[in-house]
C-alpha positions in Angstrom: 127.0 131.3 209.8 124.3 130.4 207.0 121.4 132.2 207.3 118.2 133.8 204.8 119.2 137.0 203.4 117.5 139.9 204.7 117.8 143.8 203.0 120.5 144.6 205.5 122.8 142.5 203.5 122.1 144.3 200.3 124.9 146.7 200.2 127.5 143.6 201.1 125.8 141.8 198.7 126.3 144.4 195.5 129.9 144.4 196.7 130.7 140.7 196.2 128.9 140.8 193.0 131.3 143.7 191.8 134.3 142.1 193.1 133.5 138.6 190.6 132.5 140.8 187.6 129.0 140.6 187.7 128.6 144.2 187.7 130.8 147.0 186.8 129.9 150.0 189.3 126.9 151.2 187.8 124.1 153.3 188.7 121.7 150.4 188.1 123.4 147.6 190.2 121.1 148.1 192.9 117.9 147.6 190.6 119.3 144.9 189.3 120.0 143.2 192.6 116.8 144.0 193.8 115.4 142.9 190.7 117.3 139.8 190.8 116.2 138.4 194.3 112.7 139.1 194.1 110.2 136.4 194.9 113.5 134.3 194.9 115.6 132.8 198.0 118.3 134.3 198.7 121.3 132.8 201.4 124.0 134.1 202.6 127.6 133.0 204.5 129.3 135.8 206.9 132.9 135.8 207.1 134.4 138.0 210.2 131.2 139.5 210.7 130.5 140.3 206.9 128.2 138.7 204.3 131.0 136.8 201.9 128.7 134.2 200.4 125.4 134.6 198.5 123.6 131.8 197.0 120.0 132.3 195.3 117.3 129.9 193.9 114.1 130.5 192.2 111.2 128.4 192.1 109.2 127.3 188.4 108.1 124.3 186.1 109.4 122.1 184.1 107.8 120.4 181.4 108.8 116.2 181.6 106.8 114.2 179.2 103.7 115.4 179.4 103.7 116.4 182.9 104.9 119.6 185.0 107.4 119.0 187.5 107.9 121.6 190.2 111.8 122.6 190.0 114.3 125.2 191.4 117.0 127.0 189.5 120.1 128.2 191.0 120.2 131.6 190.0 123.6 132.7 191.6 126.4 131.0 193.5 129.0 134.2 194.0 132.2 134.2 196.6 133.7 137.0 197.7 137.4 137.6 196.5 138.4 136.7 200.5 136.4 134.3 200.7 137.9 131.2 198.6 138.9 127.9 199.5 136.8 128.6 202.8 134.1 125.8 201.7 131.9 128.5 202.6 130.4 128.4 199.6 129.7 124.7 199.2 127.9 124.4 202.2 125.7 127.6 201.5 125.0 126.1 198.0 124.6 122.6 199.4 121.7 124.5 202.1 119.9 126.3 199.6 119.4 123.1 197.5 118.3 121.3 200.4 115.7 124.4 201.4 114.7 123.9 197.7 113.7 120.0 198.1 112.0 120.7 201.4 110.1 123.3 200.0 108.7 121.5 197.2 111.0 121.2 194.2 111.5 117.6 192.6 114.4 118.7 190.5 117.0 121.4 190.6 119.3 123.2 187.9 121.9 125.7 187.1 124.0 126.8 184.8 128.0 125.9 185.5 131.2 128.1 184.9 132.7 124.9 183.8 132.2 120.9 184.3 133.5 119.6 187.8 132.2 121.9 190.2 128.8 121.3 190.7 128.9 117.6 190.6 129.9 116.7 193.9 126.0 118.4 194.9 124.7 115.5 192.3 124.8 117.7 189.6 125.0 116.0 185.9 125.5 117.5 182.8 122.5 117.7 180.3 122.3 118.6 176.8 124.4 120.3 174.0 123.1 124.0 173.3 123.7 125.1 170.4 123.6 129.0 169.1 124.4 130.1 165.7 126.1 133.7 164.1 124.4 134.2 160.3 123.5 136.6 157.7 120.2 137.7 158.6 120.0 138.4 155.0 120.3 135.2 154.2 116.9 133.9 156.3 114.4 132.2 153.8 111.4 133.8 155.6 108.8 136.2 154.1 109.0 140.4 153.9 107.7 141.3 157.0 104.1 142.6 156.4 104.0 144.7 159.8 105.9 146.7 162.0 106.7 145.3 165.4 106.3 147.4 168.7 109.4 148.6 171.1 109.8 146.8 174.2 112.1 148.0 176.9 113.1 147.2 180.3 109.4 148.9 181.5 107.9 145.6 179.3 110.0 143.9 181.6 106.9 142.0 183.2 104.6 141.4 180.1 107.6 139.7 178.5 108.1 137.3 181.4 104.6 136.8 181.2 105.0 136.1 177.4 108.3 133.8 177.8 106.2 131.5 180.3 103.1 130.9 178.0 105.9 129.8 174.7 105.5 127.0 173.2 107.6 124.3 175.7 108.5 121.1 174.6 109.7 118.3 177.1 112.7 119.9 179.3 111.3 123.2 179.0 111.5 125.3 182.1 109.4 128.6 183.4 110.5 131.0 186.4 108.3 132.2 189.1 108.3 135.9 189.4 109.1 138.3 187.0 112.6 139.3 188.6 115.1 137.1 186.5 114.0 138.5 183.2 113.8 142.0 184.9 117.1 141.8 186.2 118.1 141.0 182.6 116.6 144.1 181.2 117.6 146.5 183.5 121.6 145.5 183.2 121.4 145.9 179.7 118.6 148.9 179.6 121.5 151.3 178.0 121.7 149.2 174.7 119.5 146.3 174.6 116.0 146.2 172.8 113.1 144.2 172.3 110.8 143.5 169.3 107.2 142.0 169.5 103.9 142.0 168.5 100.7 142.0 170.4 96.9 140.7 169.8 93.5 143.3 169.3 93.5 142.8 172.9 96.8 144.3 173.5 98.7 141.2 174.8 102.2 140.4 173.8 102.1 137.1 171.7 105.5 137.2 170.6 108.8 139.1 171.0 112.6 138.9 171.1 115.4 140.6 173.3 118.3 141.5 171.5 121.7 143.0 172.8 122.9 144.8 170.0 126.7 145.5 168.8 128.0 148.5 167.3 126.4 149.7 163.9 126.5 146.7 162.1 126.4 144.0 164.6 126.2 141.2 165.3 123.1 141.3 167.4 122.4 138.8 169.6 119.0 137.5 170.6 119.1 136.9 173.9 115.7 135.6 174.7 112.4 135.1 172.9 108.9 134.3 173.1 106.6 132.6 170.7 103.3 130.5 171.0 102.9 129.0 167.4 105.6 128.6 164.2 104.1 131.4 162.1 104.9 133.9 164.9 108.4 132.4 165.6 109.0 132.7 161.5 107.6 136.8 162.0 110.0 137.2 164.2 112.7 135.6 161.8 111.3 138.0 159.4 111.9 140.9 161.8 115.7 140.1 162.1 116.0 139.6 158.0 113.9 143.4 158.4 117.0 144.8 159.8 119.5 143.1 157.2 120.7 146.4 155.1 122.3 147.8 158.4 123.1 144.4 160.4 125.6 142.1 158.8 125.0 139.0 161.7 122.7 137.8 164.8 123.7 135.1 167.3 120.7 133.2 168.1 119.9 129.9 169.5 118.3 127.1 167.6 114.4 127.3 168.5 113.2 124.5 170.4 112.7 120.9 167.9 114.2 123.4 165.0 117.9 123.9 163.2 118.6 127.8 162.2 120.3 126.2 159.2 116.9 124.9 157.2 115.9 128.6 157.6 118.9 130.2 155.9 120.2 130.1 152.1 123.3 129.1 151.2 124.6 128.4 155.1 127.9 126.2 154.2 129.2 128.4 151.2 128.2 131.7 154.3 130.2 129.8 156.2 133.1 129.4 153.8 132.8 133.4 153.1 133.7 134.7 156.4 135.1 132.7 158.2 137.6 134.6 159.7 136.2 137.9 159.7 134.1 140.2 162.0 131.0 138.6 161.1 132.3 134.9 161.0 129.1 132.9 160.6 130.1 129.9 162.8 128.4 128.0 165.4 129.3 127.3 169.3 127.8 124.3 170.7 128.1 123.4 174.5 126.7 122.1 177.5 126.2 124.9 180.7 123.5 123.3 181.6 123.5 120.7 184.5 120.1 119.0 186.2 119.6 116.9 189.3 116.9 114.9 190.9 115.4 116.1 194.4 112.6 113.8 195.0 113.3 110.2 193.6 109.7 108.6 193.4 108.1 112.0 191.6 110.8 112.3 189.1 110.4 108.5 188.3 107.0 108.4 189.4 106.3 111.3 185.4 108.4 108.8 183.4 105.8 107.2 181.2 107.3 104.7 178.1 105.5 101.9 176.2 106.9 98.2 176.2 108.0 95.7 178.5 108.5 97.6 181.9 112.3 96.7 183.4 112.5 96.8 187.5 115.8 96.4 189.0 117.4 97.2 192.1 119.2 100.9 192.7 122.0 101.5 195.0 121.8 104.9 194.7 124.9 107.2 196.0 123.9 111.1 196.7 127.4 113.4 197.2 125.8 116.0 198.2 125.4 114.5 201.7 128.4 115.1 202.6 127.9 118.9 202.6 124.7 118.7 204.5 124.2 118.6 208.2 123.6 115.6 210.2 120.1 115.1 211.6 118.7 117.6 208.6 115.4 117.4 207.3 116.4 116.5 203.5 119.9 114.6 203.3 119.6 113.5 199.3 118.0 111.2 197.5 120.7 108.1 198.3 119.6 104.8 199.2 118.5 101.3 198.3 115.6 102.3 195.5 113.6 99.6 193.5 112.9 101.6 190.1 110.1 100.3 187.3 110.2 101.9 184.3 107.0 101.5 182.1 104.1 103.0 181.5 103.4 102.8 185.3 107.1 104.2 186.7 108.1 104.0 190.3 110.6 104.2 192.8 110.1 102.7 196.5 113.0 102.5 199.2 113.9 98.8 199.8 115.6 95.4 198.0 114.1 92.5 196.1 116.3 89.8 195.6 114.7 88.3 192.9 115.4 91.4 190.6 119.0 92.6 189.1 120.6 95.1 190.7 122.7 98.3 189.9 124.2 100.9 191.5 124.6 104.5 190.4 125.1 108.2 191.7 122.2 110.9 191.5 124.5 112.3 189.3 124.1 109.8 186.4 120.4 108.7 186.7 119.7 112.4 186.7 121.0 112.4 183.3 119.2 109.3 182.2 116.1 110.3 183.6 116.5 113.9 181.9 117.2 112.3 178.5 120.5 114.0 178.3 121.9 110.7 178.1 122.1 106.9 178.2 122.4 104.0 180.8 125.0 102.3 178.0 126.8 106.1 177.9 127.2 106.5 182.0 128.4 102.9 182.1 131.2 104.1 180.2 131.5 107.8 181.4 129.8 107.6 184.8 129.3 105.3 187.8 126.6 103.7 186.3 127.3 99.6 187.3 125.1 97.2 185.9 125.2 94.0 183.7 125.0 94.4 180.0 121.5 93.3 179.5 120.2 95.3 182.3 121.7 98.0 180.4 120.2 97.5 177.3 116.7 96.7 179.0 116.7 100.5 180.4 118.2 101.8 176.9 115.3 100.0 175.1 112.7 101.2 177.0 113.5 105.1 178.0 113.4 106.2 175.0 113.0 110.3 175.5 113.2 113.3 173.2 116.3 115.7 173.5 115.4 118.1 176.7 114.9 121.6 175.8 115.3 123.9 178.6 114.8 127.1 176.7 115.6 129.4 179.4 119.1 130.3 180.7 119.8 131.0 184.6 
């Protein structure tokens, strides 16, 4: 039985997040639970009588282009240890998607546990994220010229506040409701800190959250807010402040930026430690996946200049198969004829006098994200067309890497 969660369900709730890891018996796990599903939608599956399945997703923006485009996040997909191999929680997953597109969202993401699992709900991968250890030392920033203000998980709300107005470049994403980032706060309220500055009126501009690691680190930074470069770079300055006690930080790259024009010497750094406690080295992956929920909005932003391409899209949606029959949103699959231009659209039927492709939500997704090319999910994907139709979309979607700048 799928169903809304209601505060009944909490204590079952807390118990299948202890059994996966996601929290370790503490004192806090119900504030961070509660914390977690406010102003979100929660779902849950019962199992002989008992909640086994909960599956939450939390409304926000995105930034495409120029416009906003009203998404949902998957915050948490968790199973029960008893639960497993049920399909339980595919089809709760599979409803709470659905309850996001009839509610509103155009798009949907998550953040996966590994490629495969997420792709038959039309899922596709987006962008490499890439997040750096260095010598804080080593930043080429000025001295910090003035001391930055505590923040703790009591600023919880002020720095959510502060993370939605950042500067957001296309792909950047903000959360309705304050809970996500509380929840974050409150699980690591013991060790984790935060940094910032405020205005003469007393509002936070600019801050960072950092989990810190024994005496000497490293620190990791695991969320910021900035509105303009010089307060990004103060903030810089307040990590190479802390450099005669902490030896590294692991940081993202800031949005359009590389951490490596910012540090001196970064290759021979490299060289120096590898190996060692405070290996400067950098991970770069995808955890990160993005899906379109309603077809002619998504297309309907896109906005390129040069000769517009229209074509007809068979258009394959695997999440169907985990939805009910007769439901109100059943995917996005179909027989689509897409223009790309600087007039986009997308309207249910066939023209024969046009070329035709066929595709899964999966792969356009990606395309229309700017995670990827047509040419690159002809190869990977199930993206079939001819090669000049192929090259006709790749010449004219011509997109800027999507920044998401906000993990969930």
């Amino acid at each position: 039985m799928i169903r809304k969660y209601g505060p009944k369900d909490k204590e079952q709730c807390v118990r299948i997040f202890r059994e996966v890891g996601w929290m370790e018996g503490k004192d806090t796990d119900n504030d961070v639970f509660e914390a977690s599903i406010s102003e979100a939608n929660a779902f849950v599956a019962e199992l002989r009588g008992e909640v086994e399945v909960f599956v939450s997703t939390r409304t926000g923006s995105c930034k495409y282009q120029e416009a906003e485009i009203p998404f949902s996040a998957v915050t948490g997909v968790v199973t029960s240890r008893i639960a497993r191999q049920q399909g339980l929680a595919s089809s709760v997953a599979a409803h709470a998607i659905a309850e996001s597109a009839m509610n509103g969202a155009s798009m949907s993401m998550l953040g996966i546990f590994d490629q495969g699992y997420y792709e038959k709900f039309g899922y596709g991968s987006t962008t490499y994220y890439r997040i750096s250890t260095f010598d804080p030392a080593s930043l080429c920033v000025p001295r910090l010229s003035r001391p930055p203000v505590r923040l703790s998980r009591d600023d919880a709300k002020e720095m959510h506040e502060c993370r939605c107005r950042r500067k957001r470049y296309h792909g950047g994403c903000t959360m309705d409701g304050s809970g996500e980032t509380e929840a974050t706060t409150i699980y690591q309220a013991a060790s984790a800190f935060g940094l910032g500055f405020r205005n003469s009126d007393n509002v936070l501009t600019h801050f960072m959250w950092i989990k810190p690691k024994g005496e000497h680190g490293p620190y990791s930074v695991w969320f910021s807010g900035w509105e303009t470069h010089s307060q990004l770079i103060e903030l810089l300055s307040v990590l190479k402040s802390l450099s005669d006690q902490i030896h590294g930080v692991r940081m993202a790259d800031p949005p359009r930026l590389q951490l490596q024009d910012f540090l001196k010497r970064p290759l021979a750094t490299i060289r120096a430690r590898r190996g060692g406690e405070f290996d400067s080295n950098v991970l770069s992956q995808v955890w990160m996946q993005c899906r379109i929920l309603d077809l002619p909005t998504c297309i309907g932003a896109m906005r390129f200049y040069g000769e517009p391409v229209s074509f007809n899209l068979q258009l394959t949606d695997p999440i169907q198969q985990y939805l009910p029959e007769g439901g109100a949103w059943r995917g996005v699959g179909g027989n689509w004829i897409l223009t790309l231009g600087e007039e986009s659209s997308a309207i249910l039927g066939q023209d024969d006098t046009l070329p035709s492709a066929s595709a899964t939500v999966n792969d356009l997704s990606r395309v229309w994200f700017g995670s990827t090319s047509a040419e690159a999910v002809a190869v990977t994907g199930n993206f079939v067309a001819d090669t000049e139709l192929v090259d006709r979309i790749d010449s004219i979607v011509k997109l800027p890497d999507p920044i998401i700048d906000w993990d969930f």
